[in-house]
N, C-alpha and C positions, 0 to 999 in steps of 0.2 A: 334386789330383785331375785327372787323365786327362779331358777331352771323349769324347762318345760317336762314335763313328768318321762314325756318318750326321752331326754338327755340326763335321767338319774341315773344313781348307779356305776356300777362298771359295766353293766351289760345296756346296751341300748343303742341308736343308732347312729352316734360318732362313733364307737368300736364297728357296726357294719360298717359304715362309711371308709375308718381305717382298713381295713381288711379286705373290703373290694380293692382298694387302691394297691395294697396289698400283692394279690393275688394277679392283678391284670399282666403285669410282665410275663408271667410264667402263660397263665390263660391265651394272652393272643400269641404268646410262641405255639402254643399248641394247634389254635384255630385256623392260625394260616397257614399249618401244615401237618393237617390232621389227615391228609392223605398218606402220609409217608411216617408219621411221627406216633407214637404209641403212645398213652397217657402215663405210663409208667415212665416215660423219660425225662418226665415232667414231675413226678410227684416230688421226690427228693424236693429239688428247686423251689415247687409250691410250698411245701410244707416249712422250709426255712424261708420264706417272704413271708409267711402267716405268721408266724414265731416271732420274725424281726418287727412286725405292726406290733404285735402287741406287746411289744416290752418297749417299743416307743411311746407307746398308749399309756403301759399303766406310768411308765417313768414322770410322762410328760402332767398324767394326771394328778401323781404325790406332789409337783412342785406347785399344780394351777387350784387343784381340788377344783376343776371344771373343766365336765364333761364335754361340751360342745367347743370349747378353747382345745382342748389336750389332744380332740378331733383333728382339728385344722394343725396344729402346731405340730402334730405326727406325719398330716398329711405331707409337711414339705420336709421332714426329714426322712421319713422311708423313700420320699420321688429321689430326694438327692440319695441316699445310699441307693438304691437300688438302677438308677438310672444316672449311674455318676458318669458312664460314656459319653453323656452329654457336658457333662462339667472338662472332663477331659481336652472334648474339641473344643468345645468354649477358649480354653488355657491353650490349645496346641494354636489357636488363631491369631490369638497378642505374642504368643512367647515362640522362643526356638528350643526345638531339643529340652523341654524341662527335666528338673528330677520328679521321681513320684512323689515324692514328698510337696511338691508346688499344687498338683490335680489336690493333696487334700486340702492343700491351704489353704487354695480357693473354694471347695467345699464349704467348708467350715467359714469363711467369709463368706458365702452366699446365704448359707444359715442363720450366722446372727444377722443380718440386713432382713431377710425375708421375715425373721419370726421378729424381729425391731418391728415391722411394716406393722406386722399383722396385732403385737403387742400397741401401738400405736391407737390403728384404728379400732382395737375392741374397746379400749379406753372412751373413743371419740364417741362409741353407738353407744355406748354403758352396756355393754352385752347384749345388745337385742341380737344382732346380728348375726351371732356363733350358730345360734339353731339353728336358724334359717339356711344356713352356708352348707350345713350340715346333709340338712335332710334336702336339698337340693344336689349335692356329690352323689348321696346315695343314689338317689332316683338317677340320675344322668350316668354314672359310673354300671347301674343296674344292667340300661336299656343300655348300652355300648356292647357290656359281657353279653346279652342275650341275643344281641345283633349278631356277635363276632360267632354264636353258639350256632344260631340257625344256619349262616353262612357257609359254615363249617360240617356239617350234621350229612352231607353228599359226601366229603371224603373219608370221614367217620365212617358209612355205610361201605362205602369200598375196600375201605382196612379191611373192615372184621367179616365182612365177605372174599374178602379173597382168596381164603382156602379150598380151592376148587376139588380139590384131591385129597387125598386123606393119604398119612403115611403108610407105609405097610400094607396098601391095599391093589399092590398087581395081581393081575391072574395069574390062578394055580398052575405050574406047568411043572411037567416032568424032564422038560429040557433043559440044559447046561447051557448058559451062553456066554460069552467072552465077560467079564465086568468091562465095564467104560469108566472112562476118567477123563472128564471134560474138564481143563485147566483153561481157564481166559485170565489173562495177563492185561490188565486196564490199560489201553495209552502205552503197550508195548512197540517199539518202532520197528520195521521190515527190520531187514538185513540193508537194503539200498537206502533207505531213508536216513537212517543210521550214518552212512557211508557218507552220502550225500550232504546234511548238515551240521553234523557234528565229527565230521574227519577218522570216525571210530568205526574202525574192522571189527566185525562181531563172529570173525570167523571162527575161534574158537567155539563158541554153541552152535553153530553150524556142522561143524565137525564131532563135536556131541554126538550129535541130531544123527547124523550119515551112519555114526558109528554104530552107533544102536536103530539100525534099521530104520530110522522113519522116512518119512516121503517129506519133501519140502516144496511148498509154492512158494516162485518170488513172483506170482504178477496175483495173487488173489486179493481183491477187495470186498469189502462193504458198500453199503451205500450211501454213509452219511458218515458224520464227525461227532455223533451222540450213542454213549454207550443204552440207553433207553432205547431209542431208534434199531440202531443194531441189532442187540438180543430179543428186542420183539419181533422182528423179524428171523431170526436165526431161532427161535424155540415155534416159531408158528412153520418153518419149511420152507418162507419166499418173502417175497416182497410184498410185506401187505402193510407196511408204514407208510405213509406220506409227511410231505411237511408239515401241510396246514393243520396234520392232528395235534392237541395238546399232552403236557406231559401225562396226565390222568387218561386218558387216551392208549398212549406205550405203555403205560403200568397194565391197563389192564389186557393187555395182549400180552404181556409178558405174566401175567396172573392164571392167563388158561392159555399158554403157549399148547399148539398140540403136540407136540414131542411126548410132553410127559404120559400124557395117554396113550399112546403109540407105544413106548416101553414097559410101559404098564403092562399094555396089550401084551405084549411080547413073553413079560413076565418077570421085567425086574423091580426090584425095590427102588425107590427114588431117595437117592443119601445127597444131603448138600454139605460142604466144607469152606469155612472163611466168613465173608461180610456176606448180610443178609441182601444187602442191597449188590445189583439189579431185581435176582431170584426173588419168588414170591417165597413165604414163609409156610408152603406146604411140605417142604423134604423130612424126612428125619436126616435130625442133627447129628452128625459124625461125636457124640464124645461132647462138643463145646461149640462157642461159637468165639470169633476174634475180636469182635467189635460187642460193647456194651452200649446198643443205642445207636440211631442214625446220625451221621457224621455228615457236616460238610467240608466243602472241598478244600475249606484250612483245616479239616481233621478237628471240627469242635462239636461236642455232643449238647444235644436241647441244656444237658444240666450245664455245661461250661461255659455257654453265650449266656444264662443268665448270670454266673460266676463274672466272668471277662465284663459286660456290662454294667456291674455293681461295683463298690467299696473293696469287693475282695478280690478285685483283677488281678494281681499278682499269682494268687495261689494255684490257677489251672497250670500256668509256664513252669509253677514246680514241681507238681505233682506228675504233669500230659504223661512223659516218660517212662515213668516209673508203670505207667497203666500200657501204654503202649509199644513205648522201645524195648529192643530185646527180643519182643515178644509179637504182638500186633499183627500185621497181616501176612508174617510170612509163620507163621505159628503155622499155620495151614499146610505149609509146606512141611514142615516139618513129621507134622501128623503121618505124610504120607512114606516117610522113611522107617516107620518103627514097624518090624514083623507083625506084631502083636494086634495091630490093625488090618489085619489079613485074614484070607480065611473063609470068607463071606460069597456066596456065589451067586447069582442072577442080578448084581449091584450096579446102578448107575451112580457114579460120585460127579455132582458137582463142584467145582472147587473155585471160585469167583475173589479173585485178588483184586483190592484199589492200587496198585505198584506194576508200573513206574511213575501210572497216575499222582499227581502232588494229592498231598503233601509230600513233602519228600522228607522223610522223617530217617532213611538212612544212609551213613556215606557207603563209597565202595567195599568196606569192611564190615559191615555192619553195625555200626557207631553210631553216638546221637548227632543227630544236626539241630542246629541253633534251632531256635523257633524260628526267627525272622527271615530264616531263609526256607522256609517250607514250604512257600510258593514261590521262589527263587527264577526265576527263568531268564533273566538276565545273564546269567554267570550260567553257560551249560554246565558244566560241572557239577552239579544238584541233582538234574534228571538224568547224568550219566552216570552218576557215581550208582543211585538207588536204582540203576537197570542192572548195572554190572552186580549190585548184592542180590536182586533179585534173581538174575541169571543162575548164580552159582548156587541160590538156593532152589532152583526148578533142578537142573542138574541131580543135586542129591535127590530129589522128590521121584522123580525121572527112573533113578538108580534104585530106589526105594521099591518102583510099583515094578520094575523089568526085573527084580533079584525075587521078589515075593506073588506077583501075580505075571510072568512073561508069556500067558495064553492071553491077555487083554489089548484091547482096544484102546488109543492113547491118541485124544485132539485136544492139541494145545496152540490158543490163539488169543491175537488178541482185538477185542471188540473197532479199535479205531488203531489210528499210528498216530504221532505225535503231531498236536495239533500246533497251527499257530493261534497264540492265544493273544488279542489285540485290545485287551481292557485294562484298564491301568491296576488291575491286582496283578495279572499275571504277565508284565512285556515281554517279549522275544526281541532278540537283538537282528532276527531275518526274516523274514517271510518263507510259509510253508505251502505249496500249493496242495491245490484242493485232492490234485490226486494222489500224491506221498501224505495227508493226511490221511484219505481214506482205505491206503492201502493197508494189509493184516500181516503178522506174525501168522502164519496158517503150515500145523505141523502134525504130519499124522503117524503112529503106529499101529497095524492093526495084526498082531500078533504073530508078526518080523515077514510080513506079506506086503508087498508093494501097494500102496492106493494113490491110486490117479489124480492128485489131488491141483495140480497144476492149472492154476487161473480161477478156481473156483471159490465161491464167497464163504461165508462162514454157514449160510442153508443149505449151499448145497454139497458144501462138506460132508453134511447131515445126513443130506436123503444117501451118499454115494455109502455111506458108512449101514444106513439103515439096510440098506441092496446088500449087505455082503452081508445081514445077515438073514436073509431072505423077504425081502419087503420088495418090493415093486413101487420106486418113487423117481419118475426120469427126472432127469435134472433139469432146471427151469436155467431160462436166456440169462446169462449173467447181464444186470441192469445198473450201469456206471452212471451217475446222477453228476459226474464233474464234466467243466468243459475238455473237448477232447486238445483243445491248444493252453489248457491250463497250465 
């Protein structure tokens, strides 16, 4: 029997068919989080699932010499590479503890069974069947992608809208103004919270703090336990989050926070330093950035979940370090010790750290930590160890901007305090109440002059800071959102 003329060739619609299959991993990573995700985080990934089709394709095709067979017989070995996390759990359900080497055995046994199946029944139809199988994937794999595409196409518009501001475009002014150095420290704990659950005196950065002039609040909160929530309110001046809003919702309050206008206004440049995320990606970039790509909260980037979920899961665990450790998010810190970054007058630097936030990628020295403990919360020792290396590195940061710029303005906080986290990624071995969660790290220097800063939230930190430099912004009702017997 004759092939159907669209299944001649090498080119034709079992190679789409492969290739849509292909490509869907990476694709609906993108789509379901095309609000936050850039497509370039994705391309690498896409472009080696296209590669790895079609050397399934043609391999499969030298052995069958048939196109609509080499179709189907690609299709289940690119799903099993590429989607072998499911073979994984499959294996982790009958066995304990396997070696790696079991996930591929089993592989590789689900391979020959499937493509036996499928060798089987093409035998039973005499080939009629393979086209048909074919151009039915195509059409059905088509209308999924284009689903996932329209779906998707609102946070797409949000991304590449979000540059509300342009760099380098404050007003001209002939005045000198203090620079600012906004440092927030993610999931940094009070001093009392600190105290309180984990046994650990933090007095020595206290006495940092004292020594080098700044002001310290122990009672100032936020309103919530979400750094989105927080900083959208903390760059808009007040409380203009609620619950019921969605994330897409905080993003984009935190996308035209009004601060940045306000400084603008004033007449400074807007520079941001570190992870892009909370920040929208209007600032100019200090030099670099420390993150390549949006990361989640295990510290994996779009390209390494498609890694981690394929055949090649071992390779991120050996490589993450070498991209990260060392270096990673306190790099940023670092930036702000070198003279040479100095110099620059009317400057707003943002500087947005994910530390002590997990992953917790450092000990107290600055050392690698295991993978498996990088959401670790069980053992405090994880998130005290990567407080105490972060500490020492704000210190020198600290030292850094008071040796080289000590006419400026210095608010270093952090978005939430340490939460308790009750989902089985991340246990707490105690319970945190809602108000030591949402109490802040809130530290200010405003060029070795006392600010008031006691009990105040992270806005109105803001407006108190904006007023000293001649702004008229009274301070709004501090609004505690926990219960008062929590």
């Amino acid at each position: 029997m004759k092939e159907d003329r669209r299944e001649r060739g090498f080119f034709g619609i079992p190679l789409v068919f492969v290739l849509l299959w292909s490509a869907y991993p990476a694709l609906f990573l993108y789509c379901t989080n095309a609000a936050e995700l850039p497509f370039s985080d994705i391309a690498i990934g896409l472009a080696g699932s296209l590669l790895i089709g079609v050397l399934c394709y043609s391999f499969m095709l030298l052995l069958t010499r048939n196109n609509a067979l080499s179709g189907i017989l690609s299709f289940v070995l690119v799903g099993l590479f590429l989607n072998f996390q499911y073979v994984v759990k499959l294996t982790d359900r009958f066995t304990v503890n396997p070696r790696v080497r079991v996930y591929y055995l089993v592989a590789a046994l689900l391979a020959v069974l499937l493509i036996g199946v499928i060798l089987l029944l093409h035998r039973k139809w005499k080939g009629k069947a393979a086209g048909p199988v074919c151009r039915l994937g195509t059409v059905a794999l088509a209308a999924i992608l284009l689903i996932n595409f329209v779906t998707a196409v609102p946070g797409i518009y949000r991304r590449r809208t979000a540059d509300t501001f342009t760099a380098g475009g404050a007003a001209q002014t002939d005045r000198v103004l203090p620079n600012l150095y906004f440092i927030i420290l993610d999931e940094y704990a009070s001093f009392q919270e600190l105290e309180k659950y984990y046994g650990y005196d933090n007095a020595g950065f206290r006495e940092f703090l004292e020594k080098n002039r700044f002001s310290i609040s122990d009672s100032s909160y936020n309103r919530a336990g979400s750094t989105d929530r927080n900083m959208a309110d903390t760059v808009n001046l007040g409380p203009v989050t609620d619950a019921s809003m969605t994330i897409d919702q905080y993003h984009a309050l935190l996308n035209n926070g009004i601060l940045y206008g306000i400084l603008e206004g004033l007449g400074y440049d807007l520079w941001q330093l570190g992870s892009l995320y909370p920040l929208p990606e209007l600032l100019t970039k200090a030099d670099f950035l420390t993150r390549s790509g949006v990361a989640t909260m295990n510290g994996e980037t779009a390209l390494e979940i498609l890694i981690t979920n394929s055949m090649l899961m071992p390779l991120p665990t050996m490589l993450y370090w070498d991209r990260v450790g060392g270096k990673g998010e306190v790099v940023a810190l670092e930036w702000l010790e070198q003279p040479e970054h100095y110099g620059k007058e009317n400057r707003a630097l943002f500087v947005y750290l994910c530390c002590p936030h997990p992953p917790f990628y450092y000990d107290e020295d600055g050392g690698e930590v295991d993978r498996e403990n990088w959401v670790n919360f069980s053992d405090p020792k994880y998130y005290l160890d990567q407080l105490k290396y972060v500490t020492k590195m704000t210190e020198r940061a600290i030292t850094g901007i008071l040796a080289n710029d000590p006419d400026s303005i210095i608010l270093l906080q952090s978005d939430h305090g340490l939460r308790f986290h009750n989902d089985s990624d991340l246990p707490h071995l105690f319970h945190i109440s809602l108000m030591d969660q949402f109490r802040i790290l809130n530290a200010a220097y405003c060029s070795g002059d006392p600010l008031p800063i006691e009990g105040l939230s992270g806005y109105n930190t803001w407006r108190l800071v904006l007023n000293r430099l001649g702004e008229n912004y009274p301070l709004l009702p501090e609004e505690h959102l926990f219960p008062a017997d929590d």
